[in-house]
RODRENKE-340987 format. One record per residue (C-alpha): residue number from 1; residue in three letters; x, y, z. Coordinates in nm, 4 decimals. Layout:
% residues N
- NUM, ALA, X, Y, Z
...
***
This chain:
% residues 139
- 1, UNK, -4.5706, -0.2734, 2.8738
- 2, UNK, -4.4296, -0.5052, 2.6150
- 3, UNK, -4.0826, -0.5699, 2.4749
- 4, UNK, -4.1147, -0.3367, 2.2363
- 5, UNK, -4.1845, -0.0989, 2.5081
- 6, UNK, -3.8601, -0.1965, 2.7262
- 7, UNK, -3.6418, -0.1685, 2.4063
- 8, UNK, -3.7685, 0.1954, 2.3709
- 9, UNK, -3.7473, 0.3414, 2.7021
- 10, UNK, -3.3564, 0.1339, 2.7003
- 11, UNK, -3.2863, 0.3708, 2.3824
- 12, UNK, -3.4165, 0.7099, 2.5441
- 13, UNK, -3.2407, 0.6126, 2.8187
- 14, UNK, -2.8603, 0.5965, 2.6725
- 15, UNK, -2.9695, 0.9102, 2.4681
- 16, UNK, -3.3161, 1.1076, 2.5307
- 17, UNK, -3.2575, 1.3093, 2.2501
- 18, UNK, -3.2418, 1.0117, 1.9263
- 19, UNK, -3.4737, 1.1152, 1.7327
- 20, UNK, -3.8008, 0.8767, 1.7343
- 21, UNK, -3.6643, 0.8128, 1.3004
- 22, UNK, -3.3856, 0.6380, 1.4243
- 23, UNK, -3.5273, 0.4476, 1.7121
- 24, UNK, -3.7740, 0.3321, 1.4520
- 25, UNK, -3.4875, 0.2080, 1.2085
- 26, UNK, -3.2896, 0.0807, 1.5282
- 27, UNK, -3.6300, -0.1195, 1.6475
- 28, UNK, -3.7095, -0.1916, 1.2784
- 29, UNK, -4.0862, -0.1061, 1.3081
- 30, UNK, -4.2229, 0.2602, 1.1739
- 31, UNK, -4.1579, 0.6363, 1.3289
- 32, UNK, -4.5245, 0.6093, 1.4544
- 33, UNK, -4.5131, 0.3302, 1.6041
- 34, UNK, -4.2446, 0.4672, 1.8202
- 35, UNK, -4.4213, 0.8460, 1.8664
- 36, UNK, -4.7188, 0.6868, 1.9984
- 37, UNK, -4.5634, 0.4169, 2.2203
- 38, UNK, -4.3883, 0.7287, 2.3990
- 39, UNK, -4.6423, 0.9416, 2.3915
- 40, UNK, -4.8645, 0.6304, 2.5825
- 41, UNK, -4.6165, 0.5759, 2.8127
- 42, UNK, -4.5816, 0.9196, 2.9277
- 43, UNK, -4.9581, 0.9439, 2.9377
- 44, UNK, -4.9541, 0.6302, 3.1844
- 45, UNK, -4.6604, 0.7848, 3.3494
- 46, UNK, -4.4172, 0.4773, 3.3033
- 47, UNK, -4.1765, 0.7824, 3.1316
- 48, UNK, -4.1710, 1.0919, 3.4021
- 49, UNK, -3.9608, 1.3286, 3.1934
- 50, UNK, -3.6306, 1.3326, 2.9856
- 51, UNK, -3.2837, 1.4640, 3.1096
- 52, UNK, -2.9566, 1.5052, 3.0431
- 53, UNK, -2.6423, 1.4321, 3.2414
- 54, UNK, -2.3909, 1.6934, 3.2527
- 55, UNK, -2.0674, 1.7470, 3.3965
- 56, UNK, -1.9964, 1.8921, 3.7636
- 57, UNK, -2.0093, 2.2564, 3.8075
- 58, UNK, -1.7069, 2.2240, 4.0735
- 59, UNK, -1.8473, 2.0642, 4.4053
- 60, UNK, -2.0487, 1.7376, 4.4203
- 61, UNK, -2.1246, 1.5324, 4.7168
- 62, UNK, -2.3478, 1.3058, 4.8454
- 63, UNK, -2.5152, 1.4129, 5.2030
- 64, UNK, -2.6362, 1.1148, 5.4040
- 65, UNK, -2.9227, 1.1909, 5.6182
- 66, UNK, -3.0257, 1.0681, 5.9574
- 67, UNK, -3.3594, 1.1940, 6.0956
- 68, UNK, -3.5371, 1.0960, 6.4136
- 69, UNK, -3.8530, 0.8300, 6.4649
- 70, UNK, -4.1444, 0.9591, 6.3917
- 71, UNK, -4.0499, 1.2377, 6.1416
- 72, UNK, -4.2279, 1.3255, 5.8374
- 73, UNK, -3.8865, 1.1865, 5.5963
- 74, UNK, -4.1220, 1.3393, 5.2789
- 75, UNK, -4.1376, 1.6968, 5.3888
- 76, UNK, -3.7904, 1.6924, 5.4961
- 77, UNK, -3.6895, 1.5644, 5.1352
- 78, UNK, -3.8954, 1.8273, 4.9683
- 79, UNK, -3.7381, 2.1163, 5.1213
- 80, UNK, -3.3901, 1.9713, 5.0789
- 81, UNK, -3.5217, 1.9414, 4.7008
- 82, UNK, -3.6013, 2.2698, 4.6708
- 83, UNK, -3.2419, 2.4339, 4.7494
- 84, UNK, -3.0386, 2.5408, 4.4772
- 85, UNK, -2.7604, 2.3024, 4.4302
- 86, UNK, -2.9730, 1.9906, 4.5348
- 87, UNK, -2.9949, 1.8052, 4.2147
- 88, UNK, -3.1347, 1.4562, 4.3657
- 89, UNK, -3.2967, 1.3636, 4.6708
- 90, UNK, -3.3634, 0.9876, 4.7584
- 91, UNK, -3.5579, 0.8452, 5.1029
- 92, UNK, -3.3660, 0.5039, 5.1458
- 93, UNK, -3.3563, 0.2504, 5.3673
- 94, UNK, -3.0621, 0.1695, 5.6468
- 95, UNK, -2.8635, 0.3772, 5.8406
- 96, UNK, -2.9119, 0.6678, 5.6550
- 97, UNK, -3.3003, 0.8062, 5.5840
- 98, UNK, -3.2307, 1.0582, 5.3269
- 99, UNK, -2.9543, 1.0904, 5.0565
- 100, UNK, -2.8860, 1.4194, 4.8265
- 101, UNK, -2.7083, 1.4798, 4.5376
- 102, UNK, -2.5528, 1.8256, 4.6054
- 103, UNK, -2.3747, 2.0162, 4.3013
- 104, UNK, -2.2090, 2.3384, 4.3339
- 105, UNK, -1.9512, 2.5835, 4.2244
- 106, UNK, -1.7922, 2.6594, 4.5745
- 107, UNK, -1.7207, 2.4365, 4.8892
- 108, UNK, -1.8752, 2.6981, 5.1022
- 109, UNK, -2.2113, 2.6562, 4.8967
- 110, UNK, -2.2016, 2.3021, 5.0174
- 111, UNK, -2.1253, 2.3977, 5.3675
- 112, UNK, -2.4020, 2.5754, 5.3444
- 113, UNK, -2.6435, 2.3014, 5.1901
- 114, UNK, -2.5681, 2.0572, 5.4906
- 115, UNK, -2.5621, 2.3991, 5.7842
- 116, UNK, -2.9685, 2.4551, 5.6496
- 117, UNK, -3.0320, 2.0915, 5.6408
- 118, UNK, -2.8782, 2.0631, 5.9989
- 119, UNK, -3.1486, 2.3469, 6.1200
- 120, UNK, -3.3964, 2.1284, 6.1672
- 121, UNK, -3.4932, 1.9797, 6.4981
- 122, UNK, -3.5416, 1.6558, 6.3594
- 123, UNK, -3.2053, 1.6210, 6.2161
- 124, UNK, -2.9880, 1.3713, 6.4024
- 125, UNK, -2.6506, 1.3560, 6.1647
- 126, UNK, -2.5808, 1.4435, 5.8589
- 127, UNK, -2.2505, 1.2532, 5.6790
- 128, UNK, -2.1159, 1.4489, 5.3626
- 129, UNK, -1.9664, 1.2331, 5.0934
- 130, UNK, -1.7692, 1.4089, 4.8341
- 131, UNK, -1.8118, 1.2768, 4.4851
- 132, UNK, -1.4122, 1.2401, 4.2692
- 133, UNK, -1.5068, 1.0968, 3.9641
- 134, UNK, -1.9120, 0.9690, 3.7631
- 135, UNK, -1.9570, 0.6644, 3.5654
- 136, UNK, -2.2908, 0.7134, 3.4051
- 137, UNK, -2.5101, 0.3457, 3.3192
- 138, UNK, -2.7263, 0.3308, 3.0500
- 139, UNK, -3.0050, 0.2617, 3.2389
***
């Protein structure tokens, strides 16, 4: 990856949807240039996908999960990921082993988020952090 490269992905990442004409006038090199620098980086997996951010549907929170030694922190992440409503689930370090991103219409959709993730044996605590207010980065 070369500065070129890192100026590209910067661009997709404030807007995934610019067109690769513009990035090309923006970078000042040719629309080519720019479809097959993508396409190579997707190929290499450096880009995983494109997004968008959206609003809240009512109900976001952030659960912090702590799980016990000697538990598989993957498969529990998987499963969380696969609920509707779970929009993001990190394995981090300190205090916490697991974080979600949990957005829903209804309070008692949340409730029952954390009362499936709180089934598990290896579930220790669970800390639910509701979200007021996003300030979205450009990357």
């Amino acid at each position: 990856m070369d500065e070129l490269d890192e100026h590209i992905i910067e661009v997709l990442k404030r807007d995934s949807r610019r067109p690769f004409v513009e990035i090309a006038e923006h970078l000042q090199v040719s629309e080519g240039t720019i479809r097959s620098r993508v396409r190579r980086m997707a190929d290499d997996g450096i880009i995983k996908g494109f997004t968008i951010k959206t609003s809240s549907r009512n109900v976001k929170a952030m659960v912090e999960i702590r799980i016990d030694v000697n538990t598989n922190s993957e498969e529990i992440a998987r499963t969380l990921a696969s609920q509707e409503g779970v929009t993001e689930v990190y394995e981090v370090t300190g205090d916490q082993d697991i974080i979600a991103i949990v957005d829903v219409e209804t309070s008692q959709q949340l409730n029952d988020i954390i009362e499936n993730v709180r089934r598990h044996d290896n579930i220790l605590s669970t800390r639910t952090r509701l979200i007021l207010k996003e300030h979205f980065g450009v990357g």
